[in-house]
C-alpha positions as a Markdown table, in Angstrom:
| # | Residue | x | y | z |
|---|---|---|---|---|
| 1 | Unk | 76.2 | 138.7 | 26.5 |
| 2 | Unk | 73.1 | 136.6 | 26.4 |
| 3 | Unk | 73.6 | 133.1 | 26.9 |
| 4 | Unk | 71.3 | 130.0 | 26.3 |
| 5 | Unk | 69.8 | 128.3 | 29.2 |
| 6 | Unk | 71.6 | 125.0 | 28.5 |
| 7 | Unk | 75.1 | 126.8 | 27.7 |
| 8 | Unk | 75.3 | 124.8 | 24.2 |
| 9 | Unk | 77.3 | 127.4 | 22.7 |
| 10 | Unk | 79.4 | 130.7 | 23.2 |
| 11 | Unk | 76.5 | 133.3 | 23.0 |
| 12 | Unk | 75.4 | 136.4 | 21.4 |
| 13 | Unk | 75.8 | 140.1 | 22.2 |
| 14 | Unk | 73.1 | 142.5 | 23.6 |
| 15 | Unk | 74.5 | 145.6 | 23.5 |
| 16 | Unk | 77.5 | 147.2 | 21.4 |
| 17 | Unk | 81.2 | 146.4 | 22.9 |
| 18 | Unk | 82.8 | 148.6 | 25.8 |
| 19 | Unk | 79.0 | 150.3 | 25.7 |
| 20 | Unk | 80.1 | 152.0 | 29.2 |
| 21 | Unk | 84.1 | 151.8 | 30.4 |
| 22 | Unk | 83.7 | 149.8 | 33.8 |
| 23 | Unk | 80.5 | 148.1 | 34.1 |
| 24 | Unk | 79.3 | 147.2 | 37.9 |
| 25 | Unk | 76.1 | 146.3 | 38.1 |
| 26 | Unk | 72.8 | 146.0 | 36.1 |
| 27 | Unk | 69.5 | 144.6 | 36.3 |
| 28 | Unk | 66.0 | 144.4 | 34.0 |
| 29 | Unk | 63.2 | 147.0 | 34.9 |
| 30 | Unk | 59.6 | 145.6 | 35.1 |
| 31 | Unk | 59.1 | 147.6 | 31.7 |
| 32 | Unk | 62.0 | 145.4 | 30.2 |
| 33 | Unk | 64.8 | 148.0 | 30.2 |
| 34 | Unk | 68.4 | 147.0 | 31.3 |
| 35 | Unk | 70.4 | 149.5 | 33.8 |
| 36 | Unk | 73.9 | 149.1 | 33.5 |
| 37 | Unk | 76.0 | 151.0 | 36.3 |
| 38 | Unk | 79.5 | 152.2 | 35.6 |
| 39 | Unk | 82.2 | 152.9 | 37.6 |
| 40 | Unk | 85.7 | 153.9 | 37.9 |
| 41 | Unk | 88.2 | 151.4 | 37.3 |
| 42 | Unk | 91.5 | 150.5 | 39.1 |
| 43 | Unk | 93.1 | 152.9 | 36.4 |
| 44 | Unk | 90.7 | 156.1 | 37.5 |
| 45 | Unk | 88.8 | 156.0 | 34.1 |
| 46 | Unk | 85.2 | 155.7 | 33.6 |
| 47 | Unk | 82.2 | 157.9 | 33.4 |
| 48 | Unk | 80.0 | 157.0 | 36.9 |
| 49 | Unk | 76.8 | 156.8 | 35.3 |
| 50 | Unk | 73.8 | 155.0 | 35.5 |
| 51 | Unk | 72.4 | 154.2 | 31.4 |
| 52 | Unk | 69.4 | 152.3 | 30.6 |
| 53 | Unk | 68.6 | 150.4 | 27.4 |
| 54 | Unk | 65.2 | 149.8 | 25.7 |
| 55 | Unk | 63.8 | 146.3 | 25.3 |
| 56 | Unk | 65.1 | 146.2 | 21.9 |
| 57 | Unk | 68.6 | 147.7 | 22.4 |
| 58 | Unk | 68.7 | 151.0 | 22.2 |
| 59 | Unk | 69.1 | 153.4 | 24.3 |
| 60 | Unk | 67.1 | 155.4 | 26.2 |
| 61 | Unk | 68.9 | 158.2 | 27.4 |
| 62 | Unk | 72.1 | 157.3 | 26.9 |
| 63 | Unk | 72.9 | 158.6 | 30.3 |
| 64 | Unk | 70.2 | 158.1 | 32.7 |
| 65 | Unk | 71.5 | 159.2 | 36.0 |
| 66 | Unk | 74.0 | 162.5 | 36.0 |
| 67 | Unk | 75.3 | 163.0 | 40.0 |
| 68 | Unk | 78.3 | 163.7 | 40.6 |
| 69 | Unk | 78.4 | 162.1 | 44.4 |
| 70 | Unk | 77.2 | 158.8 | 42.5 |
| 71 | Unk | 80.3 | 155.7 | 42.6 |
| 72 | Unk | 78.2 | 152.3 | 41.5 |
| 73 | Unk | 79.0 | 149.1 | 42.4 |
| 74 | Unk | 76.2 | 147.1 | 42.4 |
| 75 | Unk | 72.6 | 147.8 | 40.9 |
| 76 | Unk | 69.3 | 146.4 | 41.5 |
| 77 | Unk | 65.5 | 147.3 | 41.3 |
| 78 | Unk | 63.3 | 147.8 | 44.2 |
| 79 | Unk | 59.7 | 146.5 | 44.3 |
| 80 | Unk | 59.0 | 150.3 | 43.9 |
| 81 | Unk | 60.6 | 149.8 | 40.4 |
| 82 | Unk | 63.2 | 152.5 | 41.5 |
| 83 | Unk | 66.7 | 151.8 | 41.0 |
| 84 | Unk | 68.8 | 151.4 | 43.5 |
| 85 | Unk | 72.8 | 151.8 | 43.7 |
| 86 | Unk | 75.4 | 150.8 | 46.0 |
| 87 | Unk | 77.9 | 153.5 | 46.3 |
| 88 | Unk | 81.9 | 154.2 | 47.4 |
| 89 | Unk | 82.8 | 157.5 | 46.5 |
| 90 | Unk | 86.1 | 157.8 | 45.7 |
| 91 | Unk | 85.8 | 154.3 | 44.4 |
| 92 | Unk | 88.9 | 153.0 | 47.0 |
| 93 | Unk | 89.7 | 155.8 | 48.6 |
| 94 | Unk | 90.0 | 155.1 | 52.7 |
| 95 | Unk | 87.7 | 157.5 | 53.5 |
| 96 | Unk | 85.4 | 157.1 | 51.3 |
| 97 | Unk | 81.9 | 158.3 | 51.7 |
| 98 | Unk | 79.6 | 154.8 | 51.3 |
| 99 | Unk | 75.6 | 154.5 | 50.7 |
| 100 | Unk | 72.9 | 153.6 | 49.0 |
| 101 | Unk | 71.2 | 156.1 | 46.4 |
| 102 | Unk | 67.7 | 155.4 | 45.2 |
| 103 | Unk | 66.6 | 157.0 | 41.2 |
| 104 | Unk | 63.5 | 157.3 | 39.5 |
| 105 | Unk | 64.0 | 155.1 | 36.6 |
| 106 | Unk | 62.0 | 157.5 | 34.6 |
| 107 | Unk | 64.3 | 160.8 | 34.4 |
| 108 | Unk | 67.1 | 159.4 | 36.6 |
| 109 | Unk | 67.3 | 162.2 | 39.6 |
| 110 | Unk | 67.9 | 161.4 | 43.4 |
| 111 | Unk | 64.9 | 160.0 | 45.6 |
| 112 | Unk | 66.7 | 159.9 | 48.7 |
| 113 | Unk | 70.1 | 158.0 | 50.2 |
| 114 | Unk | 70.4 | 155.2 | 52.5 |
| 115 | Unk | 72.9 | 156.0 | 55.1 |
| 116 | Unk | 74.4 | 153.3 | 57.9 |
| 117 | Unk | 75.4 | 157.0 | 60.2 |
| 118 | Unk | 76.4 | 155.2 | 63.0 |
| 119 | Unk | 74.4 | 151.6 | 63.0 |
| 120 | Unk | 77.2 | 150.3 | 61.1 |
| 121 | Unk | 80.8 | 150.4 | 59.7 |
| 122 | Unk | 79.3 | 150.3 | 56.1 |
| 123 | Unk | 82.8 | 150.1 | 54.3 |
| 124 | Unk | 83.5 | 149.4 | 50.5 |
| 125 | Unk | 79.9 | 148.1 | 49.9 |
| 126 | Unk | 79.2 | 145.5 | 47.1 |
| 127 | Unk | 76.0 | 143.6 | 46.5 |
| 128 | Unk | 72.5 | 144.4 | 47.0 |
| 129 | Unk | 69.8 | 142.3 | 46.3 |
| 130 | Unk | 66.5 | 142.4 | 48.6 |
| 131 | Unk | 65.5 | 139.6 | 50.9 |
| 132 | Unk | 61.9 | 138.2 | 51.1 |
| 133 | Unk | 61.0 | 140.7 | 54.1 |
| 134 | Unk | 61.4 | 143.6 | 51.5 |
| 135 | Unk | 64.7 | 144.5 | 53.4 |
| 136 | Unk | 67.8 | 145.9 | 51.2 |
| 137 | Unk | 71.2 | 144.2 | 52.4 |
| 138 | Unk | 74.6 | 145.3 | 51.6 |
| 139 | Unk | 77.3 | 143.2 | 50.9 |
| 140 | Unk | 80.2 | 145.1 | 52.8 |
| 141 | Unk | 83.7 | 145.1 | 53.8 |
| 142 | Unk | 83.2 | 142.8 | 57.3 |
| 143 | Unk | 79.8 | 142.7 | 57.3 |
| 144 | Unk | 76.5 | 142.6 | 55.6 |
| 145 | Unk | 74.0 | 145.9 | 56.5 |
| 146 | Unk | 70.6 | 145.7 | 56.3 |
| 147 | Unk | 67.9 | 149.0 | 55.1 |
| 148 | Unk | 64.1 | 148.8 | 55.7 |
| 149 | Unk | 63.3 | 149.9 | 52.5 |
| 150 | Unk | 59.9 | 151.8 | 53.9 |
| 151 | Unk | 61.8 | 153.8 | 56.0 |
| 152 | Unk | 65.1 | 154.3 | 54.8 |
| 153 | Unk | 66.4 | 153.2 | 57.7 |
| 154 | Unk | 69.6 | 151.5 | 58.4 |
| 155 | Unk | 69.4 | 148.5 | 60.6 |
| 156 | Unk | 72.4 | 147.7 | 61.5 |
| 157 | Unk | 75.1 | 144.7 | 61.1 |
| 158 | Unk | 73.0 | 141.5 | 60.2 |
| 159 | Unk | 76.1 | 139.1 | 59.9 |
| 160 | Unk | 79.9 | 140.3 | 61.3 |
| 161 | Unk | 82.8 | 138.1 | 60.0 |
| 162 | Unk | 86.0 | 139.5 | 59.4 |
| 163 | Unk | 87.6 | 139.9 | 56.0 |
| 164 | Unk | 84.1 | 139.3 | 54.7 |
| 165 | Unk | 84.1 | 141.4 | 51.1 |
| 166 | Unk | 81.1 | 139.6 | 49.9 |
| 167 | Unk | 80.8 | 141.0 | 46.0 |
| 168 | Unk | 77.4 | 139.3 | 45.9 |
| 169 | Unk | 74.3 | 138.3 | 48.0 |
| 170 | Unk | 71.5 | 135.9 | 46.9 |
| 171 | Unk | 68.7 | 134.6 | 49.1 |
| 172 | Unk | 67.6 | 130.6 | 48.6 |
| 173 | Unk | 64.3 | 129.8 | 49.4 |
């Protein structure tokens, strides 16, 4: 839903209802398309799919992004104007294998992964906005992990707190 800036009323649909079963993330392309991610829900239904909308609605594919190791949970652009996707896949599962996946926004196939290997713990990750050094951090289960976006490199544990489960990161100025 699209609300106005001073919240003087309820607000207004942008896209049809239950357009994708469990959304979990979504952001605007510089071109104006949204991505919406969805998942799997606590109830094992939904379609893991990435689907992208044109400026004035519609869609455009319908499903953008078919990969079957793909379990979103968060979505954002990258400067590159990729889309980038946080990943637990099985959604919940213990052993669960965790990452970030990189798309081309124009046809929706794989540019690479971002793996933690062995910098970091890298469990149930969550939000995943880039900082003003161009860095990608993870919100993650204990900790927040930190990619050099140029490389693909993971950088470790930035900030270690127990029973952090930060669904969300946003940098102040």
């Amino acid at each position: 839903m699209a609300f106005p800036v001073e919240l003087s009323w309820v607000g207004e649909r942008v896209l049809p209802p239950a357009i994708v079963p469990f959304p979990r993330g979504f952001a605007f392309g510089h071109d104006g398309r949204l991505f919406l991610a969805s998942g799997i829900g606590p109830d094992g239904e939904g379609d893991d799919a990435i689907v992208a909308f044109g400026a004035d609605g519609g869609t455009w594919p319908l499903r953008l992004v078919v990969d079957s190791e793909l379990s979103p949970l968060d979505l954002a652009i990258a400067p590159n104007r990729n889309i980038i996707v946080s990943s637990e896949r099985p959604f919940g599962a213990a052993n669960a294998l965790t990452g970030v996946r990189q798309y081309d926004p124009t046809d929706g196939h794989l540019v690479r992964v971002f793996s933690a290997g062995t910098s970091a713990e890298f469990r149930k990750p969550r939000g995943l906005p880039f900082g003003p050094d161009g860095i990608i951090y993870c919100g993650a289960r204990d900790e927040v992990v930190a990619f050099d976006f140029e490389s693909g490199r993971c950088l470790g544990s930035t900030v270690r707190f127990p029973r952090l489960y930060g669904q969300a990161l946003i940098f102040f100025p």
